[in-house]
C-alpha positions in Angstrom: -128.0 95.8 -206.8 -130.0 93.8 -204.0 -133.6 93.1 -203.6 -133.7 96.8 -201.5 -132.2 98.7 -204.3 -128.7 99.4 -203.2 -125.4 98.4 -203.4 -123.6 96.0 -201.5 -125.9 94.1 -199.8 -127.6 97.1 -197.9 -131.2 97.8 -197.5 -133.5 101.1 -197.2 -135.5 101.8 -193.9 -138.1 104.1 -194.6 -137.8 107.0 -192.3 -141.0 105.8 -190.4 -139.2 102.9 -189.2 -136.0 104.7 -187.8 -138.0 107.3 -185.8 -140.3 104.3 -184.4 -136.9 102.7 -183.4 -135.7 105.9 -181.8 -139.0 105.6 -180.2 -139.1 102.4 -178.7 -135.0 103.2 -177.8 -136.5 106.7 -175.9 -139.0 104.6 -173.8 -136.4 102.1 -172.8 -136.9 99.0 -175.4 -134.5 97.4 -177.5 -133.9 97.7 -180.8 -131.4 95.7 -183.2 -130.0 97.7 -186.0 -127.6 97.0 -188.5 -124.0 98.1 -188.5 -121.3 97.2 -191.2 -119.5 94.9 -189.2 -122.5 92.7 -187.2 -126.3 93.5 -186.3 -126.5 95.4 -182.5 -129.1 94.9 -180.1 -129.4 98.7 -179.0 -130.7 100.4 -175.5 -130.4 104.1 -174.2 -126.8 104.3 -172.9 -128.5 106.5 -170.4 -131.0 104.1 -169.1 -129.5 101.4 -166.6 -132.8 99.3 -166.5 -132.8 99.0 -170.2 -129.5 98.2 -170.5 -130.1 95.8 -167.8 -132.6 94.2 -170.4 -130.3 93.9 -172.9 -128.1 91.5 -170.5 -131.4 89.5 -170.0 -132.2 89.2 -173.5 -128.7 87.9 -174.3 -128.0 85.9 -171.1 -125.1 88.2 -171.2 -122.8 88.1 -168.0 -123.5 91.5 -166.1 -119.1 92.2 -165.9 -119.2 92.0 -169.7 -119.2 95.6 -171.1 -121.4 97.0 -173.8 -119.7 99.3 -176.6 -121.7 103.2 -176.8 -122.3 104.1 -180.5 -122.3 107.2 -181.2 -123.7 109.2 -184.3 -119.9 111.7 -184.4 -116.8 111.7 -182.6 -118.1 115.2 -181.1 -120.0 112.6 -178.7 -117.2 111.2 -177.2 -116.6 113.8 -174.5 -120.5 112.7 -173.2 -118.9 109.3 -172.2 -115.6 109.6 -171.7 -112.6 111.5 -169.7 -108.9 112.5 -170.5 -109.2 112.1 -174.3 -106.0 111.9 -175.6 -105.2 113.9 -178.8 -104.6 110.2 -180.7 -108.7 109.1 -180.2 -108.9 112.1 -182.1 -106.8 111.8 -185.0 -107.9 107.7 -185.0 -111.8 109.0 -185.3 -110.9 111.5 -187.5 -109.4 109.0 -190.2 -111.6 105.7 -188.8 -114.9 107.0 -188.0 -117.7 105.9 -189.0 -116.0 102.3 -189.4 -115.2 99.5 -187.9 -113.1 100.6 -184.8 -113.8 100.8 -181.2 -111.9 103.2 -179.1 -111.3 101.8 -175.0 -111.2 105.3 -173.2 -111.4 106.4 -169.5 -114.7 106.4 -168.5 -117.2 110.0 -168.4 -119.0 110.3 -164.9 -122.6 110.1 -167.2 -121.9 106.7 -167.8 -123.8 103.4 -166.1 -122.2 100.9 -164.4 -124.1 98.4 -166.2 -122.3 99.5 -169.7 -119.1 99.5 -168.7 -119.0 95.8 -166.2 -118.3 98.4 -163.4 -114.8 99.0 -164.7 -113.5 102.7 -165.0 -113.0 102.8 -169.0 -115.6 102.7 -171.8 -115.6 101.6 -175.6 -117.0 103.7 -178.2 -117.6 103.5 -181.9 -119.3 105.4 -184.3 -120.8 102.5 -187.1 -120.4 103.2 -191.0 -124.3 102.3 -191.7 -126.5 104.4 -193.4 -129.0 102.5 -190.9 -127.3 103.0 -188.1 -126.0 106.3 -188.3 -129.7 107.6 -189.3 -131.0 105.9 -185.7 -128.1 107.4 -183.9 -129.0 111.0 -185.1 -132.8 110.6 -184.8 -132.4 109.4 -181.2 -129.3 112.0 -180.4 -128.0 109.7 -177.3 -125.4 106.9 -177.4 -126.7 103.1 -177.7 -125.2 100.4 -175.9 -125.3 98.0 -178.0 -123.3 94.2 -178.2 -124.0 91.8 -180.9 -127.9 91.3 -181.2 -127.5 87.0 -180.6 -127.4 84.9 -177.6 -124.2 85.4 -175.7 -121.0 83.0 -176.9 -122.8 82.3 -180.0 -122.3 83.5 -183.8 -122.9 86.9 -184.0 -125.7 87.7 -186.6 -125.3 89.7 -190.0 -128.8 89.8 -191.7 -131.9 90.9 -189.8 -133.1 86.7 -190.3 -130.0 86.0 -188.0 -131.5 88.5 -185.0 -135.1 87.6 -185.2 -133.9 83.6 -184.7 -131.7 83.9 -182.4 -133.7 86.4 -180.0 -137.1 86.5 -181.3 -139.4 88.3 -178.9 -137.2 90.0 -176.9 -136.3 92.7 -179.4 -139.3 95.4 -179.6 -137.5 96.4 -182.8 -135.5 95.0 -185.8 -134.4 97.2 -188.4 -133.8 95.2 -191.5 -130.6 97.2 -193.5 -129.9 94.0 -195.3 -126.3 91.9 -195.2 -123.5 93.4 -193.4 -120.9 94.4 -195.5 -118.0 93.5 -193.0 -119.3 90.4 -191.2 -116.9 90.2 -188.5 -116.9 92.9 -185.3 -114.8 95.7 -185.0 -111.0 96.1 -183.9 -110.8 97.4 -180.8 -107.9 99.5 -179.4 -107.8 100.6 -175.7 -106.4 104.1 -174.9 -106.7 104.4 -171.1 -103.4 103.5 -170.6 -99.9 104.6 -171.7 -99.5 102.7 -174.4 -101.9 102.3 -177.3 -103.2 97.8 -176.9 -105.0 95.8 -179.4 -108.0 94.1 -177.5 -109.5 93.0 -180.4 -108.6 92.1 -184.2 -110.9 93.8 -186.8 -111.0 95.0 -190.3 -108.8 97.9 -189.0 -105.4 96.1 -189.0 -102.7 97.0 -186.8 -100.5 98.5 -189.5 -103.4 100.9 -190.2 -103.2 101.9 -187.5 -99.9 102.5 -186.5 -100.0 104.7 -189.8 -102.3 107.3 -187.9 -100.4 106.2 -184.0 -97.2 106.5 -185.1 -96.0 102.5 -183.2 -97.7 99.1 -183.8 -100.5 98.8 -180.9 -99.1 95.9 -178.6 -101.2 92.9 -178.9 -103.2 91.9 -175.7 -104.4 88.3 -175.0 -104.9 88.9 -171.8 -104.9 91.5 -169.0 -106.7 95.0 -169.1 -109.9 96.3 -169.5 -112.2 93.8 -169.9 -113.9 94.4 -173.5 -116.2 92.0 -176.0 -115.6 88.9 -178.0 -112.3 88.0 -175.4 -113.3 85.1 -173.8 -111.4 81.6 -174.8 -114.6 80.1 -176.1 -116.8 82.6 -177.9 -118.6 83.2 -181.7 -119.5 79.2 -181.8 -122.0 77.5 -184.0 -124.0 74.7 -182.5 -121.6 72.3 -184.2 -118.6 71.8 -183.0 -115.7 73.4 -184.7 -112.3 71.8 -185.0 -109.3 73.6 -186.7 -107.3 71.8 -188.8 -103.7 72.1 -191.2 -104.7 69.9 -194.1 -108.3 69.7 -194.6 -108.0 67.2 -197.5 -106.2 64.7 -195.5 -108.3 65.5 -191.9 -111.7 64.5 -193.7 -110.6 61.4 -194.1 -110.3 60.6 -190.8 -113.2 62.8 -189.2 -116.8 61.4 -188.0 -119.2 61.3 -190.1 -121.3 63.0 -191.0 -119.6 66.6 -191.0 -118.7 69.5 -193.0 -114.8 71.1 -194.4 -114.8 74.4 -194.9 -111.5 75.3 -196.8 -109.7 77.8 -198.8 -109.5 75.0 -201.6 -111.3 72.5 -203.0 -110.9 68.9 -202.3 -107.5 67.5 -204.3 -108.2 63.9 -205.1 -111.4 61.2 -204.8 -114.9 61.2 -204.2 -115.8 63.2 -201.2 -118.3 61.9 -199.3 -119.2 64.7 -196.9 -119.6 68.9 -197.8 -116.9 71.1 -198.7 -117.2 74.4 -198.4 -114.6 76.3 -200.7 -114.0 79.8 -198.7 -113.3 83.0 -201.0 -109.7 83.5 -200.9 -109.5 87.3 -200.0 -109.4 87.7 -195.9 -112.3 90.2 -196.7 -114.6 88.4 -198.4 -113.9 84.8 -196.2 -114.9 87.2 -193.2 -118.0 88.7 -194.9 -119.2 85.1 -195.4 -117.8 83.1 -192.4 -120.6 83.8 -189.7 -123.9 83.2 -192.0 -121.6 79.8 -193.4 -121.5 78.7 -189.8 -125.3 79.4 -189.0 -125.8 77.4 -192.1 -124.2 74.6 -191.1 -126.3 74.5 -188.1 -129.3 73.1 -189.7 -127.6 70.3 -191.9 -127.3 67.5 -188.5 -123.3 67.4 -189.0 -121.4 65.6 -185.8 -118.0 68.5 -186.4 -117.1 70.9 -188.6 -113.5 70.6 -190.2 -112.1 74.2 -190.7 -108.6 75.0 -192.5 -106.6 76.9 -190.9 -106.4 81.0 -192.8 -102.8 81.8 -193.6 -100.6 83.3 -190.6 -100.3 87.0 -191.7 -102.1 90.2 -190.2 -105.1 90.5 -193.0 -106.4 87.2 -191.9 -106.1 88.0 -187.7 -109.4 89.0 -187.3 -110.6 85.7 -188.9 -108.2 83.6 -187.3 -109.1 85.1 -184.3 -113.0 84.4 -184.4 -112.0 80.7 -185.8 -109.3 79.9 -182.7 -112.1 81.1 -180.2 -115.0 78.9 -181.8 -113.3 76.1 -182.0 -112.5 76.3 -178.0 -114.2 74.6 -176.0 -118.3 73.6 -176.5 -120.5 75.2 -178.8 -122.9 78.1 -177.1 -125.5 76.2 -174.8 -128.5 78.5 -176.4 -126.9 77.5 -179.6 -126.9 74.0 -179.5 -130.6 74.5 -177.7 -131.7 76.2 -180.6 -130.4 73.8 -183.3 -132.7 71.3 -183.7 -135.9 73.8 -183.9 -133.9 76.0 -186.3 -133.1 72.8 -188.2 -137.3 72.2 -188.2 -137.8 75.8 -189.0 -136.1 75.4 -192.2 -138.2 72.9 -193.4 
């Protein structure tokens, strides 16, 4: 049991706190909640302007589309057109959990959620916390990670109130996610079923309830979250690597391996960060590892490459895109006052 009395990480919010949320989400604030995969930074779906500030608070690119969560797949038809019978069966078997569903578009819905594209992305989140909020405020939230934009997305209530401090009117404190990485998301508006985004619901899950393998897209098609070359980076940069035992060796110095194993011979002069060997548990951990790292002054980080099979995609995925090009400009901003902070 945790420190609020439940298992797995998870925290209570008092009632109070959920309908002040809904509140503050009904008078066009934000609010960050928790979900199982990430914390959200949440704004009436419905409201354009406070959607709007969501973009501000995240220095968010305005053709970068927001995901709606819902409280129950009996929403969807408030957001979205055309529903094909498979959204159903997938939120009948997925929902609440960690999968986004790319549909056509509902004439209800903003232009500032979806970029101005004609398709929408909706999830219904498996947290206590979050469903609770959803149900007391009975509208869809548009909600992206609750960080600065490109940076690591946050999964304990600490992570949001650093990284965004006072623009959040709200932060609903439902402990550690139990996830840790964002959710899979599948895009429907077309033809044929396409994997936007690796999650904890794996292709062959999937296929299980779609009856083919979702074709994998890198590129092209709606635009959705968390696709961009360069995104979930630390302040340090990250640098992928085959052999972390030998790599160290020849890395500057200071910096920091994080690995799958622990060092295999001599003294090592620098930290190593043995990873849980379960794709689960090494995604649960990854994000708050990397935030950590942020504070210790270390010139790279040194990660090992996760083995090549599906259960590790989704954390190969968020690896291969912060490790591209520079860290987050508001993260490396923030670095040295969060290292301070610490003290």
């Amino acid at each position: 049991m945790n420190a609020g009395g439940l298992p797995g990480g998870r925290r209570h919010v008092p009632e109070s706190e959920i309908a002040r949320a809904a509140r503050i989400l009904d008078g066009g604030g934000l609010v960050a909640f928790p979900t199982e995969t990430v914390y959200g930074l949440g704004a009436d779906a419905h409201n354009a302007a406070a959607v709007a500030g969501v973009f501000a608070a995240k220095g968010r690119p305005a053709d970068h589309p927001l995901i709606i969560h819902i409280h129950d797949a009996d929403q969807m038809p408030r957001y979205a057109r055309d529903i094909p019978p498979v959204a159903w069966r997938l939120a009948e078997h997925f929902w609440p959990g960690p999968l986004t569903l790319i549909l056509p578009r509902g004439p209800g819905v903003p232009d500032a959620v979806t970029g101005g594209q004609d398709t929408v992305g909706l999830r219904v989140p498996a947290h206590p916390v979050a469903l609770a909020l959803l149900k007391a405020f009975g509208r869809g939230v548009a909600a992206p990670s609750a960080n600065p934009f490109g940076g690591v997305s946050p999964t304990t209530a600490a992570h949001v109130a650093f990284g965004l401090g006072q623009a959040v009117d709200a932060i609903l404190d439902g402990g550690a996610c139990a996830v840790g990485l964002e959710s899979t998301i599948l895009d429907l508006s077309g033809p044929v079923p396409r994997l936007l985004r690796p999650g904890a619901v794996a292709p062959r899950a999937l296929a299980a309830i779609i009856g083919q393998t979702p074709a994998f897209a890198a590129s092209g098609g709606p635009r959705a979250p968390g696709r961009l070359p360069s995104h979930y980076a630390p302040a340090t940069p990250v640098r992928l690597v085959t052999d972390a035992d030998r790599e160290w060796r020849q890395g500057p110095r200071p910096l920091v391996v994080i690995a799958l194993h622990p060092p295999a011979r001599g003294p090592v002069r620098c930290r190593w960060l043995v990873m849980p060997r379960a794709a689960g548990a090494y995604g649960r951990a990854l994000y708050a590892r990397l935030r950590a790292i942020d504070h210790w002054g270390c010139r790279v980080v040194l990660v090992e490459r996760p083995p090549a099979t599906e259960a590790w995609d989704a954390v190969r995925d968020r690896l291969e895109r912060a490790a591209r090009g520079e860290a987050a400009p508001e993260a490396a901003g923030r670095k040295e006052s969060g290292a301070a902070r610490q003290k």
